[in-house]
PDB file with one MODEL, atoms N, CA, C and O in Angstrom:
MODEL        1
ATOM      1  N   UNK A   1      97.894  91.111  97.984  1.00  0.00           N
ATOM      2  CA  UNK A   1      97.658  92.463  98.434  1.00  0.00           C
ATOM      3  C   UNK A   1      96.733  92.390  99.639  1.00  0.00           C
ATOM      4  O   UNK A   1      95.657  91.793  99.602  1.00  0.00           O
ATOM      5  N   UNK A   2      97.177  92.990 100.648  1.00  0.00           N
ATOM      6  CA  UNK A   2      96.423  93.265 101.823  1.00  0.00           C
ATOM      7  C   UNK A   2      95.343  94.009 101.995  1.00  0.00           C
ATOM      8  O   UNK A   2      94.904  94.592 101.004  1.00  0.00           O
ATOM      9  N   UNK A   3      94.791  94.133 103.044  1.00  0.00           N
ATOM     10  CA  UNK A   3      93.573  95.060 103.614  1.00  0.00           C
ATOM     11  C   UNK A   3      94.213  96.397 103.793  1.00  0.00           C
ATOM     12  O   UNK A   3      93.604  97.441 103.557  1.00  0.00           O
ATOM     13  N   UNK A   4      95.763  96.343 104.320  1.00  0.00           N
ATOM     14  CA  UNK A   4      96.648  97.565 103.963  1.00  0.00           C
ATOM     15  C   UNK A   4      96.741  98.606 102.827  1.00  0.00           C
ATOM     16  O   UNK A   4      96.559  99.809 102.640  1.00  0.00           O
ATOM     17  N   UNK A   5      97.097  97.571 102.218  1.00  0.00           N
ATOM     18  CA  UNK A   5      97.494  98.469 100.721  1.00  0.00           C
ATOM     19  C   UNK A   5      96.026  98.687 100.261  1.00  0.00           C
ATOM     20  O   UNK A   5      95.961  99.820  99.784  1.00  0.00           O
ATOM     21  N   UNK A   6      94.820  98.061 100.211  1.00  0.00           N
ATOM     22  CA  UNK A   6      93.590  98.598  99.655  1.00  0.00           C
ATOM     23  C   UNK A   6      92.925 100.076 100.744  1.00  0.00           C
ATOM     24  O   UNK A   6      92.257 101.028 100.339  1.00  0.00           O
ATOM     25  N   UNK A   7      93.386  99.811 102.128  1.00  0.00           N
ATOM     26  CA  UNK A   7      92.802 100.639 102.630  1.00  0.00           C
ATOM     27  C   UNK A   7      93.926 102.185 102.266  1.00  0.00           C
ATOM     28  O   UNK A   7      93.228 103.192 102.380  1.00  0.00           O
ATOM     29  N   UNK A   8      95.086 102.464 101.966  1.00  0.00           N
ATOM     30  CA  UNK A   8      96.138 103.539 101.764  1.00  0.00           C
ATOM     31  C   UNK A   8      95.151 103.687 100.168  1.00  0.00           C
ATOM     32  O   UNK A   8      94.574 104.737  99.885  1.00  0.00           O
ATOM     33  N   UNK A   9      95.121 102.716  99.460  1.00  0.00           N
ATOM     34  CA  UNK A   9      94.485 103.218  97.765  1.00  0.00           C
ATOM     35  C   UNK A   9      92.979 104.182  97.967  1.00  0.00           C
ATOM     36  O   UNK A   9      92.525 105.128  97.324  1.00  0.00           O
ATOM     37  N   UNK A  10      92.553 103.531  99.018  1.00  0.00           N
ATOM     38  CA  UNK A  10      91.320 104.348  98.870  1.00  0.00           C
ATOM     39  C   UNK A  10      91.372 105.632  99.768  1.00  0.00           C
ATOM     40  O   UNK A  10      90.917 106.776  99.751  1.00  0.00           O
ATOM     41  N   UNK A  11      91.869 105.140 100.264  1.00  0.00           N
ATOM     42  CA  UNK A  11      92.488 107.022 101.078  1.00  0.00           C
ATOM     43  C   UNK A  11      93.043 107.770 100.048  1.00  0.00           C
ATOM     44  O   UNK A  11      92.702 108.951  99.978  1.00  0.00           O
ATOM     45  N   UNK A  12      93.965 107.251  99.090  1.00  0.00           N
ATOM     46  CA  UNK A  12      94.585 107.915  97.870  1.00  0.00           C
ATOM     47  C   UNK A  12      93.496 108.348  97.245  1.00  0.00           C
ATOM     48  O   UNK A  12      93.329 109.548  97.028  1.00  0.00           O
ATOM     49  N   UNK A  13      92.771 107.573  96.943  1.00  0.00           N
ATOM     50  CA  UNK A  13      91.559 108.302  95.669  1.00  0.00           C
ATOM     51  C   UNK A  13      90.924 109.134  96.690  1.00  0.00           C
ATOM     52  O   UNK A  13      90.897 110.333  96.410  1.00  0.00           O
ATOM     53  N   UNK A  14      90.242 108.678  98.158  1.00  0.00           N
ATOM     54  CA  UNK A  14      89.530 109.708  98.299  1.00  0.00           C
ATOM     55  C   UNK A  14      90.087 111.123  98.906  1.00  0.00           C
ATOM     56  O   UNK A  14      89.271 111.961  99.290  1.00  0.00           O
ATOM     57  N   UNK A  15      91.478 111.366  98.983  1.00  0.00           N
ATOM     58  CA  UNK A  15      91.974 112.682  99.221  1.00  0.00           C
ATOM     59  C   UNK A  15      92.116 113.173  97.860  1.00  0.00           C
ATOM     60  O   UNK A  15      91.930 114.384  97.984  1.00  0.00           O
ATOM     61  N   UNK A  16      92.367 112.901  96.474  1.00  0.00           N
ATOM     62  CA  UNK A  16      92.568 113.589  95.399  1.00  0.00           C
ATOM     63  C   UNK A  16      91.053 114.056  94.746  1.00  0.00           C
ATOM     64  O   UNK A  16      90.785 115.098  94.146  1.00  0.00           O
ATOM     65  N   UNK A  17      90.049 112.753  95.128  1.00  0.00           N
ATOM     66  CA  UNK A  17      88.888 113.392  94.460  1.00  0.00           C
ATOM     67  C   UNK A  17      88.729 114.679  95.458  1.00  0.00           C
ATOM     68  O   UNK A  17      88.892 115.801  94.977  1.00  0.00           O
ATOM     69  N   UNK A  18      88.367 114.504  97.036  1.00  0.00           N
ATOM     70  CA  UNK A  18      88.151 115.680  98.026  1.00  0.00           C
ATOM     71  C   UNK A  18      88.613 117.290  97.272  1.00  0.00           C
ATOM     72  O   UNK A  18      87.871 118.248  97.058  1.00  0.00           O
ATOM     73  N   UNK A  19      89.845 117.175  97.034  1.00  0.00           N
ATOM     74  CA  UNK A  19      90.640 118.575  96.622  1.00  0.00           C
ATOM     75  C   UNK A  19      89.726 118.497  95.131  1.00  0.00           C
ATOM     76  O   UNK A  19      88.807 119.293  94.935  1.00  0.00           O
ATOM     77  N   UNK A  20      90.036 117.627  94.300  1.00  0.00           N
ATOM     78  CA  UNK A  20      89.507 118.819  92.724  1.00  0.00           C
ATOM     79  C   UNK A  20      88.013 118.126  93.155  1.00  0.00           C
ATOM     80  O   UNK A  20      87.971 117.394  92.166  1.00  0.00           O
ATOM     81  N   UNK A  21      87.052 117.877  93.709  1.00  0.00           N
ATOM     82  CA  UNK A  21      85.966 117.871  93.869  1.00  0.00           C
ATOM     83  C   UNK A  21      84.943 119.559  94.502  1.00  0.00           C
ATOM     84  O   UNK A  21      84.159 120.383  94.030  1.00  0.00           O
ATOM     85  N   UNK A  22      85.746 119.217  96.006  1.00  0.00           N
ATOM     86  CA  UNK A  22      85.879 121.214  96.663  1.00  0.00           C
ATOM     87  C   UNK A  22      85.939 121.696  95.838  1.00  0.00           C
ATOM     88  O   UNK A  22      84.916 122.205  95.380  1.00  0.00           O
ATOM     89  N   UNK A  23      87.560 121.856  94.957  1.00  0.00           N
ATOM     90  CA  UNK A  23      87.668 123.207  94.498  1.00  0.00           C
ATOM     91  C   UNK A  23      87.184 123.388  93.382  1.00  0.00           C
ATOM     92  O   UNK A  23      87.574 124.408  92.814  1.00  0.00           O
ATOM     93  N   UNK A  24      86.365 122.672  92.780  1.00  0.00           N
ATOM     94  CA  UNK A  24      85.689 122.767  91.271  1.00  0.00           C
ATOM     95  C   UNK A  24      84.138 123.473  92.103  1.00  0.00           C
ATOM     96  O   UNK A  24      83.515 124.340  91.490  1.00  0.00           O
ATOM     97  N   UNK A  25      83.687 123.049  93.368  1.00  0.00           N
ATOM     98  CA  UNK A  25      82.571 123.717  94.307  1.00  0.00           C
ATOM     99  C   UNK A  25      83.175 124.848  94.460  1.00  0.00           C
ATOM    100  O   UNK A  25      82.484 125.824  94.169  1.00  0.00           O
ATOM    101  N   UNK A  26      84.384 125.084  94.868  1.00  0.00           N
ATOM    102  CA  UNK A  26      84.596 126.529  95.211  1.00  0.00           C
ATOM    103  C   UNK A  26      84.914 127.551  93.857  1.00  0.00           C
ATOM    104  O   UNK A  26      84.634 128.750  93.858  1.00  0.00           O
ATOM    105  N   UNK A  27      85.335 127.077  93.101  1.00  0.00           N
ATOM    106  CA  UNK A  27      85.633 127.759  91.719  1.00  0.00           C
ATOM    107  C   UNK A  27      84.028 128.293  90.786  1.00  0.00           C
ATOM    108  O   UNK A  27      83.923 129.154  89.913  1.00  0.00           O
ATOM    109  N   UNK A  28      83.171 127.581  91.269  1.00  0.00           N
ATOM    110  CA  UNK A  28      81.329 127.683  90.929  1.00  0.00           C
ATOM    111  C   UNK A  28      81.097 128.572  91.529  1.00  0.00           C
ATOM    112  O   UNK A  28      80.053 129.012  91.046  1.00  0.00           O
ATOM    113  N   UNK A  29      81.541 129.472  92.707  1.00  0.00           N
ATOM    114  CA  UNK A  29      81.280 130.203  93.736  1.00  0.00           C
ATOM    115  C   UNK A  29      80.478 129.874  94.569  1.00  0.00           C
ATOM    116  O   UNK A  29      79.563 130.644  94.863  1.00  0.00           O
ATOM    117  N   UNK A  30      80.654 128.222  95.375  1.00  0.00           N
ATOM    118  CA  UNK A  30      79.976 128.090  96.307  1.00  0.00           C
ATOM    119  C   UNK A  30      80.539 128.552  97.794  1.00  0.00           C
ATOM    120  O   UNK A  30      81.402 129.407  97.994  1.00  0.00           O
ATOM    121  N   UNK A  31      79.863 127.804  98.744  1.00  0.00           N
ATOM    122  CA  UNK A  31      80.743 128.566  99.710  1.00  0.00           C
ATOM    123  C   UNK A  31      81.444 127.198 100.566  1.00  0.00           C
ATOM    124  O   UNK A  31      81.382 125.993 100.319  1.00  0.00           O
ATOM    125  N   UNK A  32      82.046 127.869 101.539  1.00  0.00           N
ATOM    126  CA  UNK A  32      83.276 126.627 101.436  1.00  0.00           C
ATOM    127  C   UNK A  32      82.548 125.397 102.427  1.00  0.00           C
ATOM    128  O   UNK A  32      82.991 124.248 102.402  1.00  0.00           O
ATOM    129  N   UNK A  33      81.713 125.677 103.048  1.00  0.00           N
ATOM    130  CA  UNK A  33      81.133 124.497 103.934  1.00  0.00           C
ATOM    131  C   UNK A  33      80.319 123.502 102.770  1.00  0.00           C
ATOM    132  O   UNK A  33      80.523 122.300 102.603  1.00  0.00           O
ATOM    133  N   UNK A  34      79.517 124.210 102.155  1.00  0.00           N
ATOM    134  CA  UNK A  34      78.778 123.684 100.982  1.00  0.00           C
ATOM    135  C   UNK A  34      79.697 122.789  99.718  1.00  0.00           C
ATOM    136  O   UNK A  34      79.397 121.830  99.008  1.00  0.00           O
ATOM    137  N   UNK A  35      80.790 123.535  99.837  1.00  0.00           N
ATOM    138  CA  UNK A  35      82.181 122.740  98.481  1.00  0.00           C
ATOM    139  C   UNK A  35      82.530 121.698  99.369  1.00  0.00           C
ATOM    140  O   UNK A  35      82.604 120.646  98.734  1.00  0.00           O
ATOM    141  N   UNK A  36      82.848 121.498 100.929  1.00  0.00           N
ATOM    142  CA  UNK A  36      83.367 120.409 101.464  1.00  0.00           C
ATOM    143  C   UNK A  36      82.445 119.595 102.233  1.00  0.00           C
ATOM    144  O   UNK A  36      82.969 118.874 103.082  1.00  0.00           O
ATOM    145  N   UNK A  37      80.903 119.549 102.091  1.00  0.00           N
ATOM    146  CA  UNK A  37      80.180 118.680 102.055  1.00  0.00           C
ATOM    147  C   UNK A  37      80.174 117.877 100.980  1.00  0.00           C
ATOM    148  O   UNK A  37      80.484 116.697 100.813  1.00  0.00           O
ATOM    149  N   UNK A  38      79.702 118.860 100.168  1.00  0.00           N
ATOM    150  CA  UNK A  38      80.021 118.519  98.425  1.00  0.00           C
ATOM    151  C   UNK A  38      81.032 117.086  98.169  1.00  0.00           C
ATOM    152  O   UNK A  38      80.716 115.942  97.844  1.00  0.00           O
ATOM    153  N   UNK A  39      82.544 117.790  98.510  1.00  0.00           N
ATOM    154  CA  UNK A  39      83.397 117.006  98.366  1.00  0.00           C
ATOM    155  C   UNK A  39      83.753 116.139  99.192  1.00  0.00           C
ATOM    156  O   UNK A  39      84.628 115.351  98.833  1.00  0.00           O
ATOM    157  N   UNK A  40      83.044 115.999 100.868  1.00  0.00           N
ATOM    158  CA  UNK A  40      83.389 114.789 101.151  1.00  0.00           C
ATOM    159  C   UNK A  40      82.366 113.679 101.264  1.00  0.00           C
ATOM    160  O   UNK A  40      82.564 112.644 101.900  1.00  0.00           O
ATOM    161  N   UNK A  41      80.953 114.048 100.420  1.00  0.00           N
ATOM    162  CA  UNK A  41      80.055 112.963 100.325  1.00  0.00           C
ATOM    163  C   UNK A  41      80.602 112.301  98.535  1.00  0.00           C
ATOM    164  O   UNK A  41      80.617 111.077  98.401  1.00  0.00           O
ATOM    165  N   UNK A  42      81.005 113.194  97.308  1.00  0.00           N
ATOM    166  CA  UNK A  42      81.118 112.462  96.200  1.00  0.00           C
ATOM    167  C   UNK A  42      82.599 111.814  96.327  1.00  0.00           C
ATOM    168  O   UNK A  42      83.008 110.876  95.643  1.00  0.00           O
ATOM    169  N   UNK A  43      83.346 112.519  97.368  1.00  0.00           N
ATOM    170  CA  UNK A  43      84.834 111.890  97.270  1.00  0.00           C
ATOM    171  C   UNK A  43      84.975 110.038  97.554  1.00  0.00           C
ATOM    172  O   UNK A  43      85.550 109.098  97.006  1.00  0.00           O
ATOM    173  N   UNK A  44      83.972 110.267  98.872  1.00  0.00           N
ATOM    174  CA  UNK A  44      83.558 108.318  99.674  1.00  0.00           C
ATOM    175  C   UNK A  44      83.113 108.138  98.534  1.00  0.00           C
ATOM    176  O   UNK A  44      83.887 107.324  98.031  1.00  0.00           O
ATOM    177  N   UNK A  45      82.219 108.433  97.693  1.00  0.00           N
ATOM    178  CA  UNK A  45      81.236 107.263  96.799  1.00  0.00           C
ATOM    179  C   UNK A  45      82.841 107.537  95.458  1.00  0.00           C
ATOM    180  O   UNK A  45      83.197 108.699  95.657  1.00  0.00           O
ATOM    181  N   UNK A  46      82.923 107.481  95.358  1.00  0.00           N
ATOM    182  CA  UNK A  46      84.424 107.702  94.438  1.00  0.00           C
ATOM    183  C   UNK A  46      85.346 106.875  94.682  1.00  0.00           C
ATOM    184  O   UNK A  46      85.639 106.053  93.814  1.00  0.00           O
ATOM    185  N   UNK A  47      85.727 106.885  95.379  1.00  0.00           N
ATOM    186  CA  UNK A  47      87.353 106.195  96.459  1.00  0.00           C
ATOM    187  C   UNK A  47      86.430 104.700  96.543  1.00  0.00           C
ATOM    188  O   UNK A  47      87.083 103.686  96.297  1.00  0.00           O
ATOM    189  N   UNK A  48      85.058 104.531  96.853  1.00  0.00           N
ATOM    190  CA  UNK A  48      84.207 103.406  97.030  1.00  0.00           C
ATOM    191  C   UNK A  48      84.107 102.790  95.804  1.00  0.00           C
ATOM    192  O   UNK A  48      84.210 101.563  95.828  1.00  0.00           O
ATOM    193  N   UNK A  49      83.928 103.337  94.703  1.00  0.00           N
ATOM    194  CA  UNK A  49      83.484 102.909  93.451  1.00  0.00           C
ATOM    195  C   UNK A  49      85.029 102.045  92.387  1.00  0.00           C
ATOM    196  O   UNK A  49      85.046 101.157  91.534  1.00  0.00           O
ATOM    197  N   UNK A  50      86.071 102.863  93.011  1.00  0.00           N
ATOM    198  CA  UNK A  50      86.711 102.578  92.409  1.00  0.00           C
ATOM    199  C   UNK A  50      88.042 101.424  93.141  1.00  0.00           C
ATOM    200  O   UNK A  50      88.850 100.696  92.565  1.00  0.00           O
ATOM    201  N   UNK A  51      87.816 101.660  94.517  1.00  0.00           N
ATOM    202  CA  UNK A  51      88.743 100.471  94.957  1.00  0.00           C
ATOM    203  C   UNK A  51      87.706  99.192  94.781  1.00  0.00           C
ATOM    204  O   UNK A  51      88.086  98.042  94.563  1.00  0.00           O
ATOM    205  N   UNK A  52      86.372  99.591  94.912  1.00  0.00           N
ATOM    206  CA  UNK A  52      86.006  98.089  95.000  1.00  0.00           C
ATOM    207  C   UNK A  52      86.058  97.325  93.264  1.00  0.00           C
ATOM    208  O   UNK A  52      86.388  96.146  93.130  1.00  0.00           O
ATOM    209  N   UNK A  53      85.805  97.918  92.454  1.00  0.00           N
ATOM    210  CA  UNK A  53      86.041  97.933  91.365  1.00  0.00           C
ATOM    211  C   UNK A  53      87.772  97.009  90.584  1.00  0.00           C
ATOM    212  O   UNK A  53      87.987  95.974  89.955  1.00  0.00           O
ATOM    213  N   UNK A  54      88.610  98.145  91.123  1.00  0.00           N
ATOM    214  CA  UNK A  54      89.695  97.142  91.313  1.00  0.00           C
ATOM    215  C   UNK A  54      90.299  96.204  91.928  1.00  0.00           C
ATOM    216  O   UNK A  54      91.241  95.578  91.442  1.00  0.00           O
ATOM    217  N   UNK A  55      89.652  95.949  93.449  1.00  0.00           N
ATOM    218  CA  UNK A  55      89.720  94.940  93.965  1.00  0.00           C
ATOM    219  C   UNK A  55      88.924  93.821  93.240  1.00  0.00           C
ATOM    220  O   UNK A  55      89.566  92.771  93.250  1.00  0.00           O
ATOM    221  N   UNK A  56      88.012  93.745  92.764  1.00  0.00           N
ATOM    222  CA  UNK A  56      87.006  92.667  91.541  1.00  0.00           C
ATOM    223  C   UNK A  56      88.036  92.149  90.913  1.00  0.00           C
ATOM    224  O   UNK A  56      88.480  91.018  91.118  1.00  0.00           O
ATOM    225  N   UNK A  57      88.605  93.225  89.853  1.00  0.00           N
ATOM    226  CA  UNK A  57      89.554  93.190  89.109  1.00  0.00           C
ATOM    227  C   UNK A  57      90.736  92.365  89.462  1.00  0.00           C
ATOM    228  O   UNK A  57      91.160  91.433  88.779  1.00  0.00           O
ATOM    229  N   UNK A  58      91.185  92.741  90.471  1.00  0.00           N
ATOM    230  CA  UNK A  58      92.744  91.824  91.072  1.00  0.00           C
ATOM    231  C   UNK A  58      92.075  90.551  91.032  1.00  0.00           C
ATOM    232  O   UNK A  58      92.284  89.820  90.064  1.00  0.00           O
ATOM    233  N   UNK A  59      91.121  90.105  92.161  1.00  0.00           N
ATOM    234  CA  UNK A  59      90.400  89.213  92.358  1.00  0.00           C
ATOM    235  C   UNK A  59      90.545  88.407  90.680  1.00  0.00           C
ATOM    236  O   UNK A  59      91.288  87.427  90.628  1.00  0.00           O
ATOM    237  N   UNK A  60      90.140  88.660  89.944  1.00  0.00           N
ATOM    238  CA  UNK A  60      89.748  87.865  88.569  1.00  0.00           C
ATOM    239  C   UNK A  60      91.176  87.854  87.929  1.00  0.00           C
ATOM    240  O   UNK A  60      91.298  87.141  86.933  1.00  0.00           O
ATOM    241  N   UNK A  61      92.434  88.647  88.428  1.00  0.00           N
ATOM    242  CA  UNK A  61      93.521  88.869  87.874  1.00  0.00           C
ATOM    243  C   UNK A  61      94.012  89.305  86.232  1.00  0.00           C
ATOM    244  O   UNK A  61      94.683  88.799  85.333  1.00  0.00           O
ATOM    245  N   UNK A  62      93.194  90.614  86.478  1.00  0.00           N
ATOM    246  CA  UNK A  62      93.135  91.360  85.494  1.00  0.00           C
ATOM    247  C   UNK A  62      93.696  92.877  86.113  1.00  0.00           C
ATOM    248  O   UNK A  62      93.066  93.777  86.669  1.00  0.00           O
ATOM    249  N   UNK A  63      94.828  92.783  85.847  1.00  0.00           N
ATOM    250  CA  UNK A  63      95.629  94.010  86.215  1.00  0.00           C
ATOM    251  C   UNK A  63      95.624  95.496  85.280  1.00  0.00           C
ATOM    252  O   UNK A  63      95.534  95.215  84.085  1.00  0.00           O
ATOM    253  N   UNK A  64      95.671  96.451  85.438  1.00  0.00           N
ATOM    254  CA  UNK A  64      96.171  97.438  84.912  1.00  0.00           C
ATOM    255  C   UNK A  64      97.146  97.545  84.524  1.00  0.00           C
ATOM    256  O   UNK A  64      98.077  97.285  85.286  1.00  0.00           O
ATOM    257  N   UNK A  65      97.399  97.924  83.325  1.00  0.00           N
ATOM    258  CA  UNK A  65      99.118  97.469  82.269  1.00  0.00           C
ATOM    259  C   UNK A  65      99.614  99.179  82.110  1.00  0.00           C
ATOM    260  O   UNK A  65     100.578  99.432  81.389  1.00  0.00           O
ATOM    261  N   UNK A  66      98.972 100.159  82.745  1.00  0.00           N
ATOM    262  CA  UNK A  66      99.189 101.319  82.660  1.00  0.00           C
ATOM    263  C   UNK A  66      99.481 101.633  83.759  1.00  0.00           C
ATOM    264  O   UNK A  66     100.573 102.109  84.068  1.00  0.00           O
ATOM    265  N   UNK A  67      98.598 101.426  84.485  1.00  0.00           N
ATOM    266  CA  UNK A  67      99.275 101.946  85.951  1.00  0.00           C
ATOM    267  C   UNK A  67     100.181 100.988  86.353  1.00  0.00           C
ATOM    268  O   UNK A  67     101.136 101.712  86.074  1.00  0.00           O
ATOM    269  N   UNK A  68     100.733  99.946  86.783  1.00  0.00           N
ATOM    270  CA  UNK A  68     101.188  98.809  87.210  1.00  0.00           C
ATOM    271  C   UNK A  68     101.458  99.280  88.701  1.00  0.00           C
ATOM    272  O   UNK A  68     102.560  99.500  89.202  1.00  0.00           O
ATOM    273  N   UNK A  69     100.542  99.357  89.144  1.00  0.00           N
ATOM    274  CA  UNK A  69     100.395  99.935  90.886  1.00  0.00           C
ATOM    275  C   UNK A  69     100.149  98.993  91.360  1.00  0.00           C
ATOM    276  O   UNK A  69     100.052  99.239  92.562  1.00  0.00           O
ATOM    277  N   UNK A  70      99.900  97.603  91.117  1.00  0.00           N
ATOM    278  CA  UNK A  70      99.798  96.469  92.147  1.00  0.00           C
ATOM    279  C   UNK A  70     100.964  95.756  92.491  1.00  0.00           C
ATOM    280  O   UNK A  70     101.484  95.513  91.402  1.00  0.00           O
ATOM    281  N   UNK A  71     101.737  95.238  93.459  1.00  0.00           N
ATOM    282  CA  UNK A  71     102.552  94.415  92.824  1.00  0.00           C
ATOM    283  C   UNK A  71     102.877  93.624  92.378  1.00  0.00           C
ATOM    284  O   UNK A  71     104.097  93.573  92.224  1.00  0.00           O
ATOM    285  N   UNK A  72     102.079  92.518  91.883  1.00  0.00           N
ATOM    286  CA  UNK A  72     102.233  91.922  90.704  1.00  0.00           C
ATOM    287  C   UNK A  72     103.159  92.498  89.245  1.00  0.00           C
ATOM    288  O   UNK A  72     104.105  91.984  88.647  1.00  0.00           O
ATOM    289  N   UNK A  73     102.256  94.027  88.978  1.00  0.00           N
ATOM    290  CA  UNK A  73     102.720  94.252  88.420  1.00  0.00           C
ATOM    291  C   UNK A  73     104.001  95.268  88.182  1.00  0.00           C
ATOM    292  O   UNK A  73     104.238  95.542  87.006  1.00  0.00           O
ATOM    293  N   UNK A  74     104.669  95.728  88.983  1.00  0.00           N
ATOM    294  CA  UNK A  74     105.693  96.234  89.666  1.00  0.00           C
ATOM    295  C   UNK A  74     107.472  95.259  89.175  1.00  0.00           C
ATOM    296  O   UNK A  74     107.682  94.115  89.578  1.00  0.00           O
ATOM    297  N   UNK A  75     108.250  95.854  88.503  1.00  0.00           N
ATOM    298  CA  UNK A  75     108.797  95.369  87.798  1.00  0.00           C
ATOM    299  C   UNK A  75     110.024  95.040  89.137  1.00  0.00           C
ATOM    300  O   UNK A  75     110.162  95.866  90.038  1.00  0.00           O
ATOM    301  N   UNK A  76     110.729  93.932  89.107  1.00  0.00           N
ATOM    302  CA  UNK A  76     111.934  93.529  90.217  1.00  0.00           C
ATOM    303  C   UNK A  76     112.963  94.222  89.982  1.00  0.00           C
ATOM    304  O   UNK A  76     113.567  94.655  89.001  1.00  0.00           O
ATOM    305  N   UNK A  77     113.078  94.248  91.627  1.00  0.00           N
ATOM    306  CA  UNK A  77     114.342  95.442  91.678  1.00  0.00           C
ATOM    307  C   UNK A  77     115.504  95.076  91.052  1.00  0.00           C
ATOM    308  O   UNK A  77     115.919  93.923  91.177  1.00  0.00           O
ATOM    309  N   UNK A  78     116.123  95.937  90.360  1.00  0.00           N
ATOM    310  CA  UNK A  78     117.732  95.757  89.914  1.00  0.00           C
ATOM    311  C   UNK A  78     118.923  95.458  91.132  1.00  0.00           C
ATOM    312  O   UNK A  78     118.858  96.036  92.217  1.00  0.00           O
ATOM    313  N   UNK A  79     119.521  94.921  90.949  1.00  0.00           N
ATOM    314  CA  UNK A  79     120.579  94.639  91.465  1.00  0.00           C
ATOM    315  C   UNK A  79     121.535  95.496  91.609  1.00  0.00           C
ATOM    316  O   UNK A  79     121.804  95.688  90.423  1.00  0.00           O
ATOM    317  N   UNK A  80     122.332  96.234  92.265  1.00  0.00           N
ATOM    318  CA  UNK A  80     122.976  97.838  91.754  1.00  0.00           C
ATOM    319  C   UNK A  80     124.650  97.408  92.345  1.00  0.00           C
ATOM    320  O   UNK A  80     125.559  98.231  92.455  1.00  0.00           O
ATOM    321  N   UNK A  81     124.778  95.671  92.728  1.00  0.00           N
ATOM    322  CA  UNK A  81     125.865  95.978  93.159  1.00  0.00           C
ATOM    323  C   UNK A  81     126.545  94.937  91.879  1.00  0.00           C
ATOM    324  O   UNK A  81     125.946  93.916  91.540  1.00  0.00           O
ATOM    325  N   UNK A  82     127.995  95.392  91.176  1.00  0.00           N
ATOM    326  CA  UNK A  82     128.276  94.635  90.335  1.00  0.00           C
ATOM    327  C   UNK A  82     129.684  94.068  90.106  1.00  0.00           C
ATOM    328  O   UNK A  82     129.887  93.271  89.189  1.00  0.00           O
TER     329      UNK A  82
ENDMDL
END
């Protein structure tokens, strides 16, 4: 796995935390500059915590058997012609 695919994962986590991070700030009735500070200082430490986390993880080759989002664990394509 590349510097690619880790850098798209952590963009992944940190655009999903961003949205329910904000809008759990905006649903509190904050206001929206305050919800998207909010959400884009805990979203980095988030997206940070958790790619580096699974990068450890790959590293020691201890995969996730639930997600199978690496490819390692990513099952081979079928053959579809017969």
């Amino acid at each position: 796995m590349g510097t690619a695919f880790w850098i798209r994962r952590f963009l992944l986590v940190f655009a999903g935390a961003l949205v329910i991070i904000s809008g759990a700030q905006l649903a509190k009735g904050n206001t929206l500059e305050y919800s998207l500070t909010e959400g884009l200082l805990w979203s980095a430490v988030t997206a940070a915590v958790f790619t580096a986390v699974r990068i450890y993880k790959s590293r020691k080759g201890e995969h996730c058997a639930i997600c199978a989002d690496t490819p390692e664990m990513r099952p081979p394509p079928r053959d579809t012609q017969a």
